[in-house]
N, C-alpha and C positions, 0 to 999 in steps of 0.2 A: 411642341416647343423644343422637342428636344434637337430635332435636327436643325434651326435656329442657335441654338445654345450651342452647336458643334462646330457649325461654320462660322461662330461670332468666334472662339476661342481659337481655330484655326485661322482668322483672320489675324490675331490678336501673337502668334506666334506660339501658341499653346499647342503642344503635342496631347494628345484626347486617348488612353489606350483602355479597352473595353476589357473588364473581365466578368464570363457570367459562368452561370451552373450545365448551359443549354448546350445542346449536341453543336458541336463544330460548323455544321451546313447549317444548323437555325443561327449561329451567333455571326458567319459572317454575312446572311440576308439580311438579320436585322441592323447589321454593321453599315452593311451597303444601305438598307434604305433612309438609316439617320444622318448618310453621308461622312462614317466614322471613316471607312474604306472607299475609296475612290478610284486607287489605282489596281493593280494586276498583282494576284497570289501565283505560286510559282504555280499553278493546276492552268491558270488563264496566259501565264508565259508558255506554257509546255503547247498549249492548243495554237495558239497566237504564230508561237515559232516553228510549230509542226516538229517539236520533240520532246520524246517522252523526258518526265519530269525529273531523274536522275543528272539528265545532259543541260539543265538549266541553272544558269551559274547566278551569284548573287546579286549582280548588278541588272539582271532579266527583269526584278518584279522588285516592287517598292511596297508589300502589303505581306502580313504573315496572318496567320490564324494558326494559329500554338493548341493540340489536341493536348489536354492537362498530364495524361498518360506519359506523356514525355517528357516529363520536367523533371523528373526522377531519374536518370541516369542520364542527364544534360552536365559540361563542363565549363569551365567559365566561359570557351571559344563558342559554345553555343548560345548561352545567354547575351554573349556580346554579339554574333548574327541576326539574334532576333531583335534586339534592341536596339541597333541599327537600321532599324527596316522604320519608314518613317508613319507606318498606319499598324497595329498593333491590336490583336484579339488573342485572349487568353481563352479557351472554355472548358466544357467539363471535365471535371477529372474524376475517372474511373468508369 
C-alpha cells in the first residue's frame, strides 16, 4: 500500500521525503521500489553523462540520498541544495 499511498500524494502535489535508519544503498532501493525516487541521483547522472560525479552540476539529477554523516558540517547553501532536489532521502547517520 505504501507505494499507492506515494503516488496518490504525489499526484495530489505532495512532496513525500523518506528518512530512515538503513545504509544509504538499502534506503534508496527501497525509495525506488515505493516510487519515493523516480528520477536520476547524481551517481545515475555521472553514468548517464559519462562523467565522473564531481563534473555533474545541479540541474543533471532531480533525486538526492543525503548519507546522515553529512549533515554535520552542512551550511545553509547546502541544505537549501538538497531541498531543492524534488525527491528527497535522508539515511543513516553514523
Amino acid at each position: 500500500g505504501v507505494r499507492k499511498a506515494v503516488a496518490a500524494l504525489r499526484t495530489a502535489g505532495i512532496q513525500v521525503i523518506m528518512v530512515t535508519g538503513d545504509h544509504p544503498l538499502t534506503a534508496e532501493a527501497i525509495a525506488r521500489n515505493i516510487g519515493l525516487i523516480q528520477g536520476q541521483t547524481r551517481l545515475d547522472a555521472s553514468a548517464r553523462l559519462q562523467r565522473p560525479p564531481e563534473y555533474i552540476t545541479e540541474e543533471d539529477y532531480d533525486a538526492v540520498v543525503v548519507h546522515g554523516d553529512e549533515i554535520d558540517t552542512w551550511k545553509d547553501i547546502d541544505w537549501d541544495r538538497v531541498l531543492s532536489k524534488l525527491e528527497i532521502v535522508f539515511a543513516r547517520y553514523g
